[in-house]
VOVOFI-572651 format. One record per residue (C-alpha): x, y, z; residue number from 1. Coordinates in Angstrom, 3 decimals. Example, Ala and Ser with C-alpha at 12.3 -4.5 7.8 and 13.67 -1.06 7.14 Angstrom:
BEGIN
{xx: 12.300	yy: -4.500	zz: 7.800	num: 1} $
{xx: 13.670	yy: -1.060	zz: 7.140	num: 2} $
//
This chain:
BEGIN
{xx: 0.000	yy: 0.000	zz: 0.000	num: 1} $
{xx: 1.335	yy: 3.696	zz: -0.949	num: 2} $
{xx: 0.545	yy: 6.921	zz: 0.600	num: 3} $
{xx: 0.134	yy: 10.154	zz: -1.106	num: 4} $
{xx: 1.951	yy: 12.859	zz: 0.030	num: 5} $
{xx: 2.525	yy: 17.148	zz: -1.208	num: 6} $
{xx: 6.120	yy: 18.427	zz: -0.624	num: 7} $
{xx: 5.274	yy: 21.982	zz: 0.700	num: 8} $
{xx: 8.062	yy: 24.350	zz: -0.147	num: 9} $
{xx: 10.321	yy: 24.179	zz: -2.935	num: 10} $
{xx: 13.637	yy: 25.980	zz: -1.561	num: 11} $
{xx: 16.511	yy: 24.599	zz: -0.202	num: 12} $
{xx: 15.083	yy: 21.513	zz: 1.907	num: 13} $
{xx: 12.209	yy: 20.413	zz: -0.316	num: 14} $
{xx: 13.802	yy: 19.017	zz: -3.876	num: 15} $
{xx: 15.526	yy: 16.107	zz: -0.890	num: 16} $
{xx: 12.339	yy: 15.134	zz: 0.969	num: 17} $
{xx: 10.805	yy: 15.406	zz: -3.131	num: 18} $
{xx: 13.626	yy: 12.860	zz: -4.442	num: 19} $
{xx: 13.507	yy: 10.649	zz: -1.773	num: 20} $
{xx: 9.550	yy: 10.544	zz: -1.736	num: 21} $
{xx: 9.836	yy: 10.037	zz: -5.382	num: 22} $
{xx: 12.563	yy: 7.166	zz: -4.965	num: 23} $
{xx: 10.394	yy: 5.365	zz: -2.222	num: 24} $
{xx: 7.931	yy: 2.234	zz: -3.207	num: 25} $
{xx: 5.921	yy: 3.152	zz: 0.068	num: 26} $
{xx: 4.924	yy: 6.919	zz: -1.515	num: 27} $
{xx: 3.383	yy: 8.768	zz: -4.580	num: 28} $
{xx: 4.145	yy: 11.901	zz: -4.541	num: 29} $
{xx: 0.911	yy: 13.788	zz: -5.698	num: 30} $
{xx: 2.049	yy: 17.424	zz: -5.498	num: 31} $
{xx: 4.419	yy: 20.285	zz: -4.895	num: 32} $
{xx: 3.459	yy: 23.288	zz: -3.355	num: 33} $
{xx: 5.774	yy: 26.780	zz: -3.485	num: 34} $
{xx: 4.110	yy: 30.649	zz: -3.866	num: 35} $
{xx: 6.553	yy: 30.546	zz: -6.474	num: 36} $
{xx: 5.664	yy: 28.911	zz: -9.659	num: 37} $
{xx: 8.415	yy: 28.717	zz: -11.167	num: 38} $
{xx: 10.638	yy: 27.585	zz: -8.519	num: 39} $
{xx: 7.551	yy: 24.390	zz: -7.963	num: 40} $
{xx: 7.824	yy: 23.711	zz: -12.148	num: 41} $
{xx: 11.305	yy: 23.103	zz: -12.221	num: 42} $
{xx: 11.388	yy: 20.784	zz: -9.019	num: 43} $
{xx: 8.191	yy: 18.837	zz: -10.442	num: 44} $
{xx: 9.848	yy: 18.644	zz: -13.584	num: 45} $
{xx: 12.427	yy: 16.449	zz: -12.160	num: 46} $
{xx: 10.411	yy: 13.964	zz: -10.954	num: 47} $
{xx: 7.913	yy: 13.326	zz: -14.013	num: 48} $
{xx: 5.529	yy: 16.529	zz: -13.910	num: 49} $
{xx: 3.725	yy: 15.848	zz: -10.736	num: 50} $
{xx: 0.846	yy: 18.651	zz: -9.679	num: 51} $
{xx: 2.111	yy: 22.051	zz: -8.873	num: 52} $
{xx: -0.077	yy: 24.457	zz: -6.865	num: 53} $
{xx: 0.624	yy: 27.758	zz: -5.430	num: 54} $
{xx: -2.240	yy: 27.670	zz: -3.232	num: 55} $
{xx: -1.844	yy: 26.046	zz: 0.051	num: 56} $
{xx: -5.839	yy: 25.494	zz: 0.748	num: 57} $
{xx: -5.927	yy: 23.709	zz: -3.080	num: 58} $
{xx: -3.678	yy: 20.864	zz: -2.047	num: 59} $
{xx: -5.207	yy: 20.448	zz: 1.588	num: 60} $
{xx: -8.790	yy: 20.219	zz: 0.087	num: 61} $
{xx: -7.327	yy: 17.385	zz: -2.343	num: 62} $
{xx: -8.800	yy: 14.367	zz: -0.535	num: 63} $
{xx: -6.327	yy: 11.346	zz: -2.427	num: 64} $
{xx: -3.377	yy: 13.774	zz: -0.065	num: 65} $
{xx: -2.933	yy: 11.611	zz: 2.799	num: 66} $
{xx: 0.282	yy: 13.770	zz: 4.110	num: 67} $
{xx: 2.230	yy: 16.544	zz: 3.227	num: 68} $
{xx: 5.884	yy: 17.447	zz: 4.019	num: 69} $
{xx: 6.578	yy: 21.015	zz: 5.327	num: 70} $
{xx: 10.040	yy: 22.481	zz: 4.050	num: 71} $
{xx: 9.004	yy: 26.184	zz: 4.436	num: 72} $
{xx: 10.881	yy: 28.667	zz: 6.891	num: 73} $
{xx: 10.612	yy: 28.382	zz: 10.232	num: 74} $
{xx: 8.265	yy: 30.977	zz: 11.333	num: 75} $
{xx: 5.420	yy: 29.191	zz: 9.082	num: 76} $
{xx: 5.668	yy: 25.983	zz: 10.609	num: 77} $
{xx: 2.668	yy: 26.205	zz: 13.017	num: 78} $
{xx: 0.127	yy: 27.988	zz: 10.576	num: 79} $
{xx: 0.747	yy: 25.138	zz: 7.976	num: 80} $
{xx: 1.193	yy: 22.319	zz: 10.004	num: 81} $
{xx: -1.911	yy: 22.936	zz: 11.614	num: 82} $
{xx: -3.778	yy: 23.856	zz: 8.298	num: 83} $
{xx: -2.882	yy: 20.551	zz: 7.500	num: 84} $
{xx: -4.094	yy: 18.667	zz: 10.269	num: 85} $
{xx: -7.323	yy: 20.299	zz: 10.597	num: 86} $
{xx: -7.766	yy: 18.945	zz: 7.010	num: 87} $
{xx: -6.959	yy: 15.524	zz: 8.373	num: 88} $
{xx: -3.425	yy: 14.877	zz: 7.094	num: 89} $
{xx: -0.257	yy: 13.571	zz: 8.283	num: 90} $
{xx: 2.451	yy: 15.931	zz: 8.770	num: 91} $
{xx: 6.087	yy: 16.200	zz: 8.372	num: 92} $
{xx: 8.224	yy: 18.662	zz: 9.327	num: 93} $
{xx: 11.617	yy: 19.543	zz: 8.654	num: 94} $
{xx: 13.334	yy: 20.840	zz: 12.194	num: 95} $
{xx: 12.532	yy: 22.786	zz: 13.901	num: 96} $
{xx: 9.136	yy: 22.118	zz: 14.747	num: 97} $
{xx: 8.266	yy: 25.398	zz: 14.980	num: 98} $
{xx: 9.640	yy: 28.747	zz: 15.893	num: 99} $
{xx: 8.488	yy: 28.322	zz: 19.858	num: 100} $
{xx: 7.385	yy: 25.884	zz: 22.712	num: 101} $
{xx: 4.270	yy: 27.430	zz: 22.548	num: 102} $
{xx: 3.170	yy: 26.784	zz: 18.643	num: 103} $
{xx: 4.788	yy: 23.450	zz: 18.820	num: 104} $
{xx: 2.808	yy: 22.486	zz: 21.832	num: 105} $
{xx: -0.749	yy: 23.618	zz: 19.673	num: 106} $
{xx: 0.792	yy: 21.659	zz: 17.106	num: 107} $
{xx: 1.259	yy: 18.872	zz: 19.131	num: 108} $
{xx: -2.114	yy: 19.082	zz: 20.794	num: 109} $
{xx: -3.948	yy: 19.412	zz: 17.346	num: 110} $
{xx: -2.239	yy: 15.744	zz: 15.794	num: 111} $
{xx: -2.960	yy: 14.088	zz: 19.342	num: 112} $
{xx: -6.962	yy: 15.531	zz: 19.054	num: 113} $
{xx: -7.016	yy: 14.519	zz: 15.416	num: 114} $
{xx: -5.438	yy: 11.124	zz: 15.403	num: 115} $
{xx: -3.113	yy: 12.212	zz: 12.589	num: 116} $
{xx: 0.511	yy: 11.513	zz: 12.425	num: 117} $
{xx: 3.396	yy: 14.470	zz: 13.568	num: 118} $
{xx: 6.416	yy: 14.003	zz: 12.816	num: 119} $
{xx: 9.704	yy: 15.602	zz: 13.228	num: 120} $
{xx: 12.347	yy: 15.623	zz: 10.434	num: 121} $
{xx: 15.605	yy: 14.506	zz: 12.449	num: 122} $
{xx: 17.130	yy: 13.385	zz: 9.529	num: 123} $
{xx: 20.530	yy: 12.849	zz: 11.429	num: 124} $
{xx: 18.258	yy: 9.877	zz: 13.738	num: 125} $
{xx: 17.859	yy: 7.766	zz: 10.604	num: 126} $
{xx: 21.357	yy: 7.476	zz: 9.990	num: 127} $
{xx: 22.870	yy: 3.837	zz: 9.941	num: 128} $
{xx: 25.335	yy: 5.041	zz: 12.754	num: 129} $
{xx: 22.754	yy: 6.609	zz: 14.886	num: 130} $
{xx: 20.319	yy: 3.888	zz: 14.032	num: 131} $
{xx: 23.090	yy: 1.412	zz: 15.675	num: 132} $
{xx: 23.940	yy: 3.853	zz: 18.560	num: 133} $
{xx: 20.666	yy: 3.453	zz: 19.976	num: 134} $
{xx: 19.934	yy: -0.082	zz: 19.409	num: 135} $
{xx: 23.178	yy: -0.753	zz: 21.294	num: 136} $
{xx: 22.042	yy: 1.395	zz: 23.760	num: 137} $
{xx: 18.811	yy: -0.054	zz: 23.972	num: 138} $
{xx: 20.451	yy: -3.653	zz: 23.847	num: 139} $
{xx: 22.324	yy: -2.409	zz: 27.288	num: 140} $
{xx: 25.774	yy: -2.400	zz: 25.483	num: 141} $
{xx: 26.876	yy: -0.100	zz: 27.105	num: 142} $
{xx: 25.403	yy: -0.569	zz: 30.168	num: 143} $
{xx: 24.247	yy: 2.678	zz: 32.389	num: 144} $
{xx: 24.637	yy: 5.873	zz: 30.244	num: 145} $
{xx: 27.631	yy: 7.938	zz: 32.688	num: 146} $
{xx: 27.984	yy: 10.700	zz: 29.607	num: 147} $
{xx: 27.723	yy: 12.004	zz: 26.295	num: 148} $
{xx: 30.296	yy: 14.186	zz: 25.398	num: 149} $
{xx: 29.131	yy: 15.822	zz: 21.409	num: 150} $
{xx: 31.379	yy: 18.011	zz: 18.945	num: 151} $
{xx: 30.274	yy: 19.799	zz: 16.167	num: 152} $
{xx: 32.491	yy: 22.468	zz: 14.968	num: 153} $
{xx: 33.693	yy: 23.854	zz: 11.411	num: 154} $
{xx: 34.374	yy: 26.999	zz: 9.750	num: 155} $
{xx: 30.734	yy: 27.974	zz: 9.357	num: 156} $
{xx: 28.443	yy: 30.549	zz: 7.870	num: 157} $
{xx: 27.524	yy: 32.898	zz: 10.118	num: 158} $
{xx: 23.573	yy: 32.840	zz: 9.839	num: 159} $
{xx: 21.982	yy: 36.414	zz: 10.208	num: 160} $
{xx: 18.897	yy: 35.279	zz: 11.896	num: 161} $
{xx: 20.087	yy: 32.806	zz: 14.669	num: 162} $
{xx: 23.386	yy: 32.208	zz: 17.188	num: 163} $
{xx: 25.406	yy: 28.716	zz: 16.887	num: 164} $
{xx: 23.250	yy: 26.843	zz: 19.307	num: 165} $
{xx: 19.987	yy: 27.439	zz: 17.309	num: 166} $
{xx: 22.154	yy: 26.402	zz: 13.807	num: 167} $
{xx: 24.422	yy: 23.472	zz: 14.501	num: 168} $
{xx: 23.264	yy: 22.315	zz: 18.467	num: 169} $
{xx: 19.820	yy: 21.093	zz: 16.968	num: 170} $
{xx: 21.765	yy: 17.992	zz: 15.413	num: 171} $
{xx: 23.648	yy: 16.839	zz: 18.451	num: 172} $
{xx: 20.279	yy: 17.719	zz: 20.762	num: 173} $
{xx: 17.985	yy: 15.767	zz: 18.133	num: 174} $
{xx: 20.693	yy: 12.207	zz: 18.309	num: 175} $
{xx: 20.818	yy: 12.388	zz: 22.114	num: 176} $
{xx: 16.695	yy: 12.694	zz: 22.508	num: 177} $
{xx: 16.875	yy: 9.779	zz: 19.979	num: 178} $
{xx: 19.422	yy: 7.680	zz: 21.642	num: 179} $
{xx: 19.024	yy: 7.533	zz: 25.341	num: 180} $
{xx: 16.407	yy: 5.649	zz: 26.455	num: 181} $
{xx: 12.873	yy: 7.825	zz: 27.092	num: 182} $
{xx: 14.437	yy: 11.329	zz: 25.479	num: 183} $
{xx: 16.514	yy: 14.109	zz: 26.191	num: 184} $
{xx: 14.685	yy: 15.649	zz: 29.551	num: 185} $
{xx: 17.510	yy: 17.390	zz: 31.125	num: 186} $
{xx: 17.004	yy: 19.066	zz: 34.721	num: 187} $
{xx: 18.366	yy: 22.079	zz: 33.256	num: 188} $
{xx: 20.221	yy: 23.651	zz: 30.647	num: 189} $
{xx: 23.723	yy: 25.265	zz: 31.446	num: 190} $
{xx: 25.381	yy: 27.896	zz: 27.619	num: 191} $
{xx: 28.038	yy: 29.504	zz: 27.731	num: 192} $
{xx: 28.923	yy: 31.418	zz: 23.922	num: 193} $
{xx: 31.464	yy: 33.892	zz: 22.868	num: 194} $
{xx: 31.172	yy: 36.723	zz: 19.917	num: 195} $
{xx: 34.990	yy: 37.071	zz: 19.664	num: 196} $
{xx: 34.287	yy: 38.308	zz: 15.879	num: 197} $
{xx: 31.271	yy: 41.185	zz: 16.968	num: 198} $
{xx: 29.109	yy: 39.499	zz: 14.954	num: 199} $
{xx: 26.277	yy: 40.344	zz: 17.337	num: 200} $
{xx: 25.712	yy: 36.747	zz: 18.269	num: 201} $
{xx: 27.147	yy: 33.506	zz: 19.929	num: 202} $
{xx: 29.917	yy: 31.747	zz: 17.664	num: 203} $
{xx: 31.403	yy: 30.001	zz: 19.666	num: 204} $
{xx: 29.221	yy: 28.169	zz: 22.410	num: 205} $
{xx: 28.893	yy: 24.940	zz: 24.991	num: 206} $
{xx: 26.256	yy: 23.351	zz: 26.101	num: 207} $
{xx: 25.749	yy: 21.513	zz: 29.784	num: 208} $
{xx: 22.932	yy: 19.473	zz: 30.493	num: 209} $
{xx: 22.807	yy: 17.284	zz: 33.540	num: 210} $
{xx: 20.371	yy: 14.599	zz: 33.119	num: 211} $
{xx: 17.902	yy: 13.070	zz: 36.255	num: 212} $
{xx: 20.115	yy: 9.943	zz: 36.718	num: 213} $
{xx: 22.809	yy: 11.717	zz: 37.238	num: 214} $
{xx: 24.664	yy: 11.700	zz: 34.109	num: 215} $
{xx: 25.554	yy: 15.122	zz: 32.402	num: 216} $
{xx: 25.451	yy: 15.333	zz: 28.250	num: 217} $
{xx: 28.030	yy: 18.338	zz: 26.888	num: 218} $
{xx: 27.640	yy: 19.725	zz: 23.371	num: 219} $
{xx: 30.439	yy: 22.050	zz: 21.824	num: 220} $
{xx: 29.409	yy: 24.237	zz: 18.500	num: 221} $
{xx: 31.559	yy: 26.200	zz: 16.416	num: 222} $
{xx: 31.714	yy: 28.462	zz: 13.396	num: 223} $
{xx: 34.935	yy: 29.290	zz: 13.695	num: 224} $
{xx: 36.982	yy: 26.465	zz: 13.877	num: 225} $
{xx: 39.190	yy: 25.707	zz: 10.952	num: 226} $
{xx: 38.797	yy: 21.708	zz: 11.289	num: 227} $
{xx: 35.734	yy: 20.320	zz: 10.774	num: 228} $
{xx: 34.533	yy: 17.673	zz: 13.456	num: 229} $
{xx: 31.792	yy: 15.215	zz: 14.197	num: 230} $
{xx: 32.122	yy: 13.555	zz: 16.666	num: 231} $
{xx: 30.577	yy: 12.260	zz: 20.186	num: 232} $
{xx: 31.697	yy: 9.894	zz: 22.826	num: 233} $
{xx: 29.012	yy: 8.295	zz: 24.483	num: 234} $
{xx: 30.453	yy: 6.646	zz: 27.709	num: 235} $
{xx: 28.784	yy: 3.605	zz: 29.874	num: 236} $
{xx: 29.176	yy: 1.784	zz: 33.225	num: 237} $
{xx: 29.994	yy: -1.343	zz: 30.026	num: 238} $
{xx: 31.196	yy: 0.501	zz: 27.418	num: 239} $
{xx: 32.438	yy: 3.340	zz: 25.769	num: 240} $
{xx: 31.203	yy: 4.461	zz: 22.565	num: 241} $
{xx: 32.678	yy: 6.780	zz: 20.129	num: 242} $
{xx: 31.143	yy: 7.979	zz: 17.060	num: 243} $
{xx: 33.027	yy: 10.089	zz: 14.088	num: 244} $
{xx: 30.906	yy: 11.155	zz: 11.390	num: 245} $
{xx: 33.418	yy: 11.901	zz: 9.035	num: 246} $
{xx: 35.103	yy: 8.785	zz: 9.199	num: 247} $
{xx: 33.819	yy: 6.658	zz: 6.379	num: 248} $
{xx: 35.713	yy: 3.382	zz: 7.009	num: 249} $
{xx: 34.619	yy: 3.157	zz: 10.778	num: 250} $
{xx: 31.915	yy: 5.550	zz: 11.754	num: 251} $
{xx: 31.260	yy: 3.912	zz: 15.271	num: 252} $
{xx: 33.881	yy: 2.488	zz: 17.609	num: 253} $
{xx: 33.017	yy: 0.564	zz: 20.935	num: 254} $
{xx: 35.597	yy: 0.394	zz: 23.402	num: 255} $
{xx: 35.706	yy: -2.363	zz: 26.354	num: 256} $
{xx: 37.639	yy: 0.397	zz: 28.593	num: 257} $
{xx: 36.618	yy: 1.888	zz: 31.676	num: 258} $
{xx: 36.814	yy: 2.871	zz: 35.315	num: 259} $
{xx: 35.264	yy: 0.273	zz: 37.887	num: 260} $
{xx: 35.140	yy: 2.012	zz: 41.846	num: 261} $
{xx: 33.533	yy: 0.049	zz: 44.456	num: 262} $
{xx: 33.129	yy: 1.605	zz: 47.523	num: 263} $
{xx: 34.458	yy: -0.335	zz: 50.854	num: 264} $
{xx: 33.504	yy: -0.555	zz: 54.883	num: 265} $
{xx: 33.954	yy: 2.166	zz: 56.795	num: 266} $
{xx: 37.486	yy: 2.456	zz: 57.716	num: 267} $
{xx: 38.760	yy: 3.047	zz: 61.438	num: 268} $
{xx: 37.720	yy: 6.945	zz: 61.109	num: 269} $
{xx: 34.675	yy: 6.209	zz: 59.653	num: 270} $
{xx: 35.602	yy: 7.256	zz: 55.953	num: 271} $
{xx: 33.964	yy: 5.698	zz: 52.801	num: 272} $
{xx: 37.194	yy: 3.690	zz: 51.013	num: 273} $
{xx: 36.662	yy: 3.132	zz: 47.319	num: 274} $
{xx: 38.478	yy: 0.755	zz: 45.511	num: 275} $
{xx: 38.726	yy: 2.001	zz: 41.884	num: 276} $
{xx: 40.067	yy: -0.214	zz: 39.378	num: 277} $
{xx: 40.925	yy: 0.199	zz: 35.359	num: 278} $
{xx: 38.969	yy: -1.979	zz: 32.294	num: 279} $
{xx: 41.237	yy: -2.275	zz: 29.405	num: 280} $
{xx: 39.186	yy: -4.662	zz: 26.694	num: 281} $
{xx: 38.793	yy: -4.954	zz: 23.034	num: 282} $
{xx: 37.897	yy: -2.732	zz: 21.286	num: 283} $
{xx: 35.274	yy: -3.147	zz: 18.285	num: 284} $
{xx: 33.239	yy: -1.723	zz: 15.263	num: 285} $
{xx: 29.873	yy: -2.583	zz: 14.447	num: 286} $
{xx: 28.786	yy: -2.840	zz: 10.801	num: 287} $
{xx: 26.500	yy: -0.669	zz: 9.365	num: 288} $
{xx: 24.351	yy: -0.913	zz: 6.287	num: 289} $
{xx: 24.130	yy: 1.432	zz: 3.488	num: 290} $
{xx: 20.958	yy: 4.205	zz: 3.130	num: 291} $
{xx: 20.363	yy: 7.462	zz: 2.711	num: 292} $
{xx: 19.146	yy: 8.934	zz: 5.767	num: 293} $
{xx: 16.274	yy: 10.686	zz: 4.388	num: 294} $
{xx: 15.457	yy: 7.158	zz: 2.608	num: 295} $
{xx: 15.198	yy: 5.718	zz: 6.424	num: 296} $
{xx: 13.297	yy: 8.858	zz: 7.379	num: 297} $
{xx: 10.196	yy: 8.874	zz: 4.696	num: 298} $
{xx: 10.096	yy: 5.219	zz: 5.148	num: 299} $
{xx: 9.416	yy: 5.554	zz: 8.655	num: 300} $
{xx: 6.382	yy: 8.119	zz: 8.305	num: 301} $
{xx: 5.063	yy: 5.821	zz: 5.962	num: 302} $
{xx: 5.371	yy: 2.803	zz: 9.123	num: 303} $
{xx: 3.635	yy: 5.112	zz: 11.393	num: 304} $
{xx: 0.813	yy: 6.448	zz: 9.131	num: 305} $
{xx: -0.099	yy: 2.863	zz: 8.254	num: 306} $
{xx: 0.190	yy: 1.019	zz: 11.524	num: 307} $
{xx: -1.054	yy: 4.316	zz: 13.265	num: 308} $
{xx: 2.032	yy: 4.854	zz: 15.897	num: 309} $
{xx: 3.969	yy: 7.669	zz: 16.758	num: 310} $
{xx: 6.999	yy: 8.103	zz: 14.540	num: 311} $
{xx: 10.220	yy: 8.016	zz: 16.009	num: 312} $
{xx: 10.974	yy: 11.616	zz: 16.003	num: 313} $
{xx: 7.424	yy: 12.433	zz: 16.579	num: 314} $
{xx: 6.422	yy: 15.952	zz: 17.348	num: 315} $
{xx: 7.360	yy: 15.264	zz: 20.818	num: 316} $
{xx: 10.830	yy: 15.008	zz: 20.029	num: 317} $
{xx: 10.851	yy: 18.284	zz: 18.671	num: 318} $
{xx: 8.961	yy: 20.327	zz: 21.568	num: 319} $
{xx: 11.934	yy: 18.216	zz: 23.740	num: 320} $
{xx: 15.084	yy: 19.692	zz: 21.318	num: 321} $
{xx: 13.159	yy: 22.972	zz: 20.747	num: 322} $
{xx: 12.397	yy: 23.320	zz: 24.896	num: 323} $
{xx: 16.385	yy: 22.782	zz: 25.574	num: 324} $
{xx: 17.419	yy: 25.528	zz: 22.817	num: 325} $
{xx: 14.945	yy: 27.989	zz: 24.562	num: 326} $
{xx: 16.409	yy: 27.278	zz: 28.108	num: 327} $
{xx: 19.688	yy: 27.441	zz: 26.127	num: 328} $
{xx: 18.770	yy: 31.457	zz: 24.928	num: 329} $
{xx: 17.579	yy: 31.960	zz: 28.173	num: 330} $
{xx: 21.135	yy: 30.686	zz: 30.187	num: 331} $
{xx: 22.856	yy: 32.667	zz: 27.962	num: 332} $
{xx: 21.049	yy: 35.707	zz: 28.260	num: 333} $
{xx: 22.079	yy: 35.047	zz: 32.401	num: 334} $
{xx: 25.819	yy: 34.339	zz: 31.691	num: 335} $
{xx: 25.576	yy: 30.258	zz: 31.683	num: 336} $
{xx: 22.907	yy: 30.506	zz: 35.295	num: 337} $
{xx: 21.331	yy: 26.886	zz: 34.979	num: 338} $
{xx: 18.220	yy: 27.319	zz: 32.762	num: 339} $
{xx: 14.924	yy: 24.930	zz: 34.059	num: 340} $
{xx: 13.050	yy: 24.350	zz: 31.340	num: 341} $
{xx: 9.857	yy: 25.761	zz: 30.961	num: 342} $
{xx: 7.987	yy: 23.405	zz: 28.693	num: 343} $
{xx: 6.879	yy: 20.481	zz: 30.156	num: 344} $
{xx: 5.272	yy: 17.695	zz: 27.526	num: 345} $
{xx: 1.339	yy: 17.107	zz: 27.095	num: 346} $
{xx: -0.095	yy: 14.471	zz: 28.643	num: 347} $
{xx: -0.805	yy: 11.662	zz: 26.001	num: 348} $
{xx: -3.930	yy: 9.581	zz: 26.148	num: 349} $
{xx: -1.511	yy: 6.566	zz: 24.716	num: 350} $
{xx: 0.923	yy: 5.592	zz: 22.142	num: 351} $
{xx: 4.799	yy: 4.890	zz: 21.930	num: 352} $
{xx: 8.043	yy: 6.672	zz: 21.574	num: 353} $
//
């Protein structure tokens, strides 16, 4: 069985969510959508001459749409999105969710009240590597999660609308939600960011975020480093893994190495005495198979519209990553002061992760 689905937004994001819908045996895609003709001609031209509209309301009203995928700015995300539910489809949405808490939470609310599908486009989740990451986690590989250590850094465009953390921490933030088990719900949210340029933003910033079990997650992001790196080290009470994204030949590395402390009797003053002890194992890399990660991604909206589950990266996912990047502005703003976040998750009548 296929399902139909209208690529909203031509630009920069929509001709990839268009190929790959066109590429998958689970989709037709019915339409594109783009206020500018032109632009939606030349991208349906590509892929056979499917509909073009300019009108938003036309392709909603189409009743053989069963989804559409939004690739328009930020700031529009919430109007269409929940244009589209009220008409009863499934939604997509390339990240973020939406430009605030609040409008993702309506969004949120509106799929839940509808029984349609929301779903978050975390493309980086539906990865092979990050695919792997969490079924190892899951699989208790590694044991109790201790830390996760992420670095994304390059010689970057400066954006003129947004700082560092809202550009490049939205990757990292999106992988750790999707790895640990139940999501990213830090206590609080701890940035620090430099403007050493006077750019008038953050270009340089870190990220602390100590987690309710005790473990603490760290993202660095960087647009002025001149290495690029993509890497982070996810450590275990078991195991230790390390992931490097731009290492082709061995993307993930586990490593059997560790610290082991056991704490003692009382000694004769009535001190705690730990015993800590050193884990030096093997050290191996799991294979990993070969697809696109947008393939993965499409493929798994299609799963969830048809056995009528949350998606993966559901539209929870992205209130959690878009909550932490608020608290993030708002630490900032109060030199790196421990940020509580401020949006706490609907209450769902049912349905998984």
């Amino acid at each position: 069985m296929t399902v139909s689905v209208a690529v909203i937004g031509a630009g920069y994001w929509g001709p990839n969510l268009a190929r790959n819908f066109a590429g998958s045996s689970e989709w037709n895609l019915a339409a594109i959508c783009d206020l500018d003709l032109d632009r939606a001609e030349a991208l349906s031209a590509r892929f056979g001459g499917v509909r073009v509209a300019t009108d938003l309301a036309d392709v909603l009203a189409d009743p053989t749409i069963d989804a559409v995928a939004i690739a328009t700015p930020a700031r529009t995300h919430h109007a269409v999105a929940l244009q589209a539910i009220a008409a009863g489809k499934h939604v997509v949405v390339e990240k973020p969710i939406a430009d605030s808490s609040e409008r993702a939470h309506e969004m949120v609310d509106a799929a839940h009240a509808a029984g349609v599908v929301l779903m978050t486009d975390h493309t980086y989740c539906y990865t092979p590597a990050v695919r792997k990451i969490r079924d190892l986690i899951a699989a208790g590989e590694l044991g109790d999660i201790l830390f996760v250590d992420s670095v994304r850094i390059n010689l970057g465009l400066i954006q003129p609308d947004v700082d560092v953390f809202w550009d490049l921490a939205p990757h990292d933030l999106s992988i750790i939600d999707f790895v640990l088990p139940g999501g990213l719900r830090p206590i609080g949210v701890g940035a620090l960011g430099a403007d050493p340029l006077g750019a008038g933003k953050a270009c340089i910033g870190y990220l602390t975020l100590p987690l309710p079990s005790g473990a603490i997650a760290h993202a660095h992001v960087n647009w002025l480093s001149p290495t690029k790196v993509r890497q982070m080290i996810i450590g275990g009470s078991r195991r230790t893994l390390v992931w490097d994204d731009l290492n082709p030949q061995q993307r993930i590395s586990v490593y059997d190495r560790g610290v082991d402390l056991q704490t003692q009797a009382l000694d004769s003053l009535e001190r705690r005495v730990a015993t800590v002890s050193y884990r030096l194992g093997d050290t191996w890399a799991p294979a990993l198979s070969e697809r696109e990660a947008l393939d993965a991604m499409v493929s798994e909206f299609a799963a969830a519209i048809l056995e009528g589950r949350e998606a993966h990266t559901d539209g929870d996912a992205g209130l959690r990553v878009l909550a932490v990047l608020e608290a993030a502005s708002r630490s900032l703003a109060r030199g790196g002061d421990l940020s509580v976040l401020e949006t706490a998750e609907p209450e769902l009548a049912g349905g998984a992760r």
